[in-house]
C-alpha positions in Angstrom: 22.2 44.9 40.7 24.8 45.7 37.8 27.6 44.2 38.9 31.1 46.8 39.4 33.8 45.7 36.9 37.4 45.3 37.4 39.4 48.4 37.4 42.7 45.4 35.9 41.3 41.6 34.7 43.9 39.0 33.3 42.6 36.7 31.3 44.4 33.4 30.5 47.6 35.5 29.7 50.5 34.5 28.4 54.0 35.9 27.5 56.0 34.7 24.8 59.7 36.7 24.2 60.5 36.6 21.1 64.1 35.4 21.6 62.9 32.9 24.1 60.6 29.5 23.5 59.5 29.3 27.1 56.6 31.7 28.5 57.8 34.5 31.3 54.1 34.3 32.5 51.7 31.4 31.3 48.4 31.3 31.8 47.4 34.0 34.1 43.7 34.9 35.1 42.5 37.3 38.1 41.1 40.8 38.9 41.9 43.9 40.7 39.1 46.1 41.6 38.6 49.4 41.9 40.5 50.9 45.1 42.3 47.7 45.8 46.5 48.0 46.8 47.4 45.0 44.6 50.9 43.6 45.3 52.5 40.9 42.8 54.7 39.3 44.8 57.7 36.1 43.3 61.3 35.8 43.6 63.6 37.2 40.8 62.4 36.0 37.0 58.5 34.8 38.3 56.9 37.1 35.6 56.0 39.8 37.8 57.3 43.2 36.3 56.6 41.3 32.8 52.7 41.1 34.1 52.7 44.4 35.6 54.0 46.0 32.4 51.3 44.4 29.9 49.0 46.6 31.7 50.0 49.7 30.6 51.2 48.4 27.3 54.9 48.5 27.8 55.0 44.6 27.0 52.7 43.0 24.5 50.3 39.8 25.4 50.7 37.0 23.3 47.7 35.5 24.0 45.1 36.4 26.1 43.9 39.6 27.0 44.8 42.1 29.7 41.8 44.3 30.5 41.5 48.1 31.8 37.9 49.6 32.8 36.6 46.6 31.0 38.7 47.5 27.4 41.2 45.2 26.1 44.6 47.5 26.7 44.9 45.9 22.4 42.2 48.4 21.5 43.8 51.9 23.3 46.4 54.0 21.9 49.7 53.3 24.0 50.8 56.4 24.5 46.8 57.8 26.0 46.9 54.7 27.7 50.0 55.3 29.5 49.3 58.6 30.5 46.2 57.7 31.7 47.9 55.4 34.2 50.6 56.9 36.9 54.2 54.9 36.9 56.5 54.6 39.6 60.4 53.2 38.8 63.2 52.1 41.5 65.0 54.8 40.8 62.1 57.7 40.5 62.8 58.2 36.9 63.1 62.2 37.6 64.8 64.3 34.3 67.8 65.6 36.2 67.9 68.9 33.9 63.8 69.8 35.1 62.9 71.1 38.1 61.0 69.5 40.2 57.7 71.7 39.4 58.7 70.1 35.9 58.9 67.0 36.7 56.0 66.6 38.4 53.6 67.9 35.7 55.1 66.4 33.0 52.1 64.8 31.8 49.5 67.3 32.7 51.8 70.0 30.9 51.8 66.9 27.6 47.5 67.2 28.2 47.7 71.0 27.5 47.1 71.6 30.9 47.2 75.6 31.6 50.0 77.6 33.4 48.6 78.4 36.1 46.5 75.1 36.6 50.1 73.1 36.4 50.9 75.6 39.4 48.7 74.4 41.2 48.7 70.9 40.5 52.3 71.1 41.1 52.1 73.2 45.0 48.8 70.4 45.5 51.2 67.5 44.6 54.3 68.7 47.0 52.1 68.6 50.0 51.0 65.5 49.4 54.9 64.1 49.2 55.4 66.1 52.7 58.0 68.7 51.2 58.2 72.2 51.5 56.6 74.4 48.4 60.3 75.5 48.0 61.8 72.1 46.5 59.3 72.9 43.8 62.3 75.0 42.2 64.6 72.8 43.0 66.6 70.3 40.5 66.5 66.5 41.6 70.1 66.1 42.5 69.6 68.8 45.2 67.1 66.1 47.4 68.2 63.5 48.7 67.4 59.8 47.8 64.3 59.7 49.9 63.0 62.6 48.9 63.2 62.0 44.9 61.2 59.0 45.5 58.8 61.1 47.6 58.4 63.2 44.2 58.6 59.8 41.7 55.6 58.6 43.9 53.9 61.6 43.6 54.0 62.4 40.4 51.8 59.4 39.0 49.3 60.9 41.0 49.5 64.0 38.6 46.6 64.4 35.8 44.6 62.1 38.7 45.2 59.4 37.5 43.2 56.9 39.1 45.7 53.5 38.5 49.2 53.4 39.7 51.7 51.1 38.5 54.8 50.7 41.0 57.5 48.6 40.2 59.9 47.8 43.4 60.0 51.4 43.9 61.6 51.6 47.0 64.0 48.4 46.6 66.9 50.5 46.3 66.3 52.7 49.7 67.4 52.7 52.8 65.3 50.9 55.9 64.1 53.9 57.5 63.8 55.8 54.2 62.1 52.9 52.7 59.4 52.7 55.4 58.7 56.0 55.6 57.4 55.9 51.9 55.6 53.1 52.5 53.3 54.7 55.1 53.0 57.5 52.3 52.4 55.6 49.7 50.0 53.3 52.1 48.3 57.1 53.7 47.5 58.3 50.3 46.0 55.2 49.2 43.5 55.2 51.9 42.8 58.8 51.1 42.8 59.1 47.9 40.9 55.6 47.1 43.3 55.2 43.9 44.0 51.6 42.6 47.6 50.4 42.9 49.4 47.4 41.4 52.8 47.1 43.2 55.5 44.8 42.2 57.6 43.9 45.3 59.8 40.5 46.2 59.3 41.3 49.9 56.8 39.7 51.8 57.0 42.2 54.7 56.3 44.9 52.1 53.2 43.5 50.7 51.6 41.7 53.8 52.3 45.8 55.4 50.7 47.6 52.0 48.0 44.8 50.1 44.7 44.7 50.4 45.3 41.5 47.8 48.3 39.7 47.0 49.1 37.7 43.8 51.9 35.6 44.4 53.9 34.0 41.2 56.3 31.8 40.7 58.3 30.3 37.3 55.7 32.6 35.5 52.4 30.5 36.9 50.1 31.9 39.1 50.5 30.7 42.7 47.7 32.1 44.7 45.7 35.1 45.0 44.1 36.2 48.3 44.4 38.7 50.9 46.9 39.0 53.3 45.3 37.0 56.1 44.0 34.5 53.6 48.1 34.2 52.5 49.4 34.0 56.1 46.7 31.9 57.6 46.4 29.0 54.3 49.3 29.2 51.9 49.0 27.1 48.9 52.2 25.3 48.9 55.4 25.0 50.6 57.0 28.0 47.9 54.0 30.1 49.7 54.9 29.3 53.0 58.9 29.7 52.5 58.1 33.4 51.0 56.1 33.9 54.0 59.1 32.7 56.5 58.6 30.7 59.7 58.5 33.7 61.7 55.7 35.3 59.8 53.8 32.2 59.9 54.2 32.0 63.6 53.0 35.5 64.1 50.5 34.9 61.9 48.5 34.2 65.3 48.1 37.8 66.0 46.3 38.7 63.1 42.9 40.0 65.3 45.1 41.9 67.3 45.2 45.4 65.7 47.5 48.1 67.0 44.7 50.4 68.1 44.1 47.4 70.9 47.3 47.7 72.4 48.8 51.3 72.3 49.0 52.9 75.3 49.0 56.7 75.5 52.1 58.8 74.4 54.2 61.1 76.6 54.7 64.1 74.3 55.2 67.8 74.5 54.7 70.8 72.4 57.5 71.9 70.4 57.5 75.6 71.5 57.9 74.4 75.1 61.1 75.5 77.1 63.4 73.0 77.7 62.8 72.8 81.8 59.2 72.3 80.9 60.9 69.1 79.4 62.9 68.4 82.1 60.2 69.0 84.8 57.7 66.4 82.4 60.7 63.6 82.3 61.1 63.9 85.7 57.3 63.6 86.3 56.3 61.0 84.0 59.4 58.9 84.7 60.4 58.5 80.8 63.5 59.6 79.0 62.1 60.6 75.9 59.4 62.5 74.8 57.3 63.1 71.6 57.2 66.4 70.0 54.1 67.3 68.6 52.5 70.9 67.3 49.6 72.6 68.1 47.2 70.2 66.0 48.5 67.4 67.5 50.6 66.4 64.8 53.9 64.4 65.4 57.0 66.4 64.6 59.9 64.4 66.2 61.1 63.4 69.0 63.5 64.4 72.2 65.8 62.7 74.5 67.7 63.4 78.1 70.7 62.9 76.3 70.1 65.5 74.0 68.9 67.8 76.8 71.7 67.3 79.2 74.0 68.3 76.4 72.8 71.2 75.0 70.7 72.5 77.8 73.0 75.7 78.7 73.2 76.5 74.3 69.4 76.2 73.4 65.7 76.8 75.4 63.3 75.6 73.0 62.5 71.8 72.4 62.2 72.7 68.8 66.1 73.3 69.0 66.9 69.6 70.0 64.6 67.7 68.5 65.6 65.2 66.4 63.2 63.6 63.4 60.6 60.3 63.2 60.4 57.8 60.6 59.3 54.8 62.3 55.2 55.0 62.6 52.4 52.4 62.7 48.6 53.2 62.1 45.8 52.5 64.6 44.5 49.8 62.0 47.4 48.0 61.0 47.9 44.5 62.2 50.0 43.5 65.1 51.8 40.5 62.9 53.1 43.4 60.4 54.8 45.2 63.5 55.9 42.5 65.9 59.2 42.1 65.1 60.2 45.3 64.5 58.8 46.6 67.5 60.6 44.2 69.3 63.9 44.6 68.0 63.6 48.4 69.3 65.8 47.7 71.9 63.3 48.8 75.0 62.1 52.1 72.7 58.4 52.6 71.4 56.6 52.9 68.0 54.5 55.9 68.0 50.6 55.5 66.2 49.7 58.0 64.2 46.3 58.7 62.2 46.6 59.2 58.2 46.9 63.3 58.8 49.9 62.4 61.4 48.5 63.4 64.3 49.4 61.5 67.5 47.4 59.2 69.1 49.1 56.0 71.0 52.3 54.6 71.6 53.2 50.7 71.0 55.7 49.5 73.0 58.0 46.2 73.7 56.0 46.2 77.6 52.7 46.2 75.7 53.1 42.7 73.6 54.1 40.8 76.4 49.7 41.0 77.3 49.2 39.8 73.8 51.9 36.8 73.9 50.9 35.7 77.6 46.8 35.4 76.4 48.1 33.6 73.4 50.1 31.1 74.8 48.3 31.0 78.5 44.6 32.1 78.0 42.7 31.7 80.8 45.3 29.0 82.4 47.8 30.1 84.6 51.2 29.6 83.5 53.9 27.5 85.8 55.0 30.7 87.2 52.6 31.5 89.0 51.8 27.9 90.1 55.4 27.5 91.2 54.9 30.9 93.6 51.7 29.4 95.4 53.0 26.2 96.2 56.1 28.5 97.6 53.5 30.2 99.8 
């Protein structure tokens, strides 16, 4: 059997500055595989945007070697090298004077890529960032912050590119914006099968995206291991304070996947007339209600509130429905969502599939089934001992 190598492989690398006598990283050996979400994870100054960087040649390894397909990154030309691998910045790194059709071929257009194959790499690559074919002629300063990230993140995929470097990309974001691309980045992953190395300082972050986390620390490699591996046997006490007290304690859900505790979502077309709304509310006993299409894909959301006030101006419940950032997937873990979903304040987290469609609901009602069997199991908490000696 010939064994697969290592899409990335440190090798006992080290990183000397040349205005600096100690090492930024020191000593470093392990591998990323092909179609692994690899998140480097440290606090500020651990070596982990220095590490990243060494891959695609933008810092130089002292000593060791740093390894690409099996080739020392030493032996490539730089500049084939990095276009060879896609890049993602903080701040999206979009030319403000290009369109964003321009910006997003950049490097096919530097491969000699023809016109009308950069059109359609450019209309392929929009979809994929969920934006209308129109932005495509639009300049970057016309999206908003979200949205020019949505392009940045895209656009490594350009010239398929099969490893994506991503360095803190969406540190500087808002939290709603900064989830959303998340499950993007996380949906195309799975699709696409690419290899990503992620730099991040957020345990959340990686624990929600990795498939394998590296954690560093003072430039020395901490531990390297999945995401349940981390959680359930940190190395050291550094480990366990990046992971948190709460994580740790959560950590006891990590068999429970969302898929085993959605419930089924209350949702409504968006061409329906608003008493058709109304009459379902009334019926179903909810105050809210999804808004999906005719493929069952989630489009937003509606409230009574909303209703009530604009139900003599409007009759569609396209016209009041207001947007959806906040998803989960059917396979993520419940530990990744349990304090978000309950911090809600009584409202759900719809589940969507990795085409969006709508399939389940998770809501604050539905954990308190996984925290009784947890904590209770098959004994029967004082409760309900108290209520039969009542009786």
């Amino acid at each position: 059997m010939v064994k697969e190598i290592p899409m990335v492989e440190f090798k006992d690398v080290t990183k000397i500055y040349s205005k600096s006598k100690q090492p930024a990283v020191e000593h470093i050996s392990f591998k990323i595989n092909k179609g692994e979400f690899c998140c480097l994870i440290g606090t500020s100054g651990s070596g982990k945007t220095t590490l990243m960087r060494m891959i695609n040649r933008m810092n130089s390894v002292t000593k060791g070697q740093v390894l690409v397909n099996g080739k020392d990154v030493k032996k490539f030309n730089s500049v084939n090298l990095r276009r060879k691998i896609g890049y993602v910045i903080q701040n999206n790194g979009l030319m403000p004077h290009m369109t964003i059709r321009e910006n997003i071929v950049l490097v096919p257009k530097l491969l000699k890529w023809s016109k009308e194959k950069l059109n359609e790499e450019a209309e392929r690559l929009i979809k994929l960032a969920e934006l209308p074919e129109s932005y495509l002629d639009r300049y970057p300063a016309e999206l908003s912050g979200g949205q020019q990230q949505r392009i940045g993140v895209v656009r490594a995929l350009a010239a398929n590119q099969n490893l994506i470097l991503m360095d803190e990309p969406f540190g500087a974001l808002d939290p709603i914006t900064r989830e959303s691309l998340q499950n993007l980045v996380q949906n195309l992953q799975m699709q696409l099968g690419k290899t990503i190395v992620f730099v991040t300082h957020d345990m959340d972050e990686a624990l929600k995206l990795a498939t394998k986390i590296v954690v560093l620390h003072d430039g020395k490699l901490i531990q390297v291991g999945s995401p349940e591996e981390i959680l359930h046997h940190p190395a050291n006490k550094f480990v366990e304070s990046l992971i948190g007290e709460e994580r740790l304690s959560e950590a006891k859900y990590e068999t429970v996947k969302v898929k085993n505790v959605m419930t089924a979502p209350v949702k409504i077309n968006l061409g329906a007339s608003l008493n058709d709304a109304l009459a379902m509310m009334k019926e179903r006993h909810v105050d809210t209600l999804l808004v999906i299409d005719d493929d069952n894909h989630l489009k937003g959301y509606i409230s009574i509130a909303d209703l009530q006030r604009k139900y003599p101006h409007v009759s569609s419940v396209s016209d009041i429905m207001l947007p959806i950032n906040a998803t989960v997937g059917p396979e993520e873990y419940l530990r990744d969502n349990f304090s978000r979903i309950l911090s809600r304040n009584g409202q759900y987290i719809p589940v969507v599939d990795a085409e969006r469609k709508l399939i389940g609901v998770v809501t604050r009602a539905s954990l308190v089934n996984v925290v009784y069997e947890k904590i209770w199991g098959e004994k029967k908490p004082a409760t309900e001992e108290l209520e039969k000696k009542a009786n």
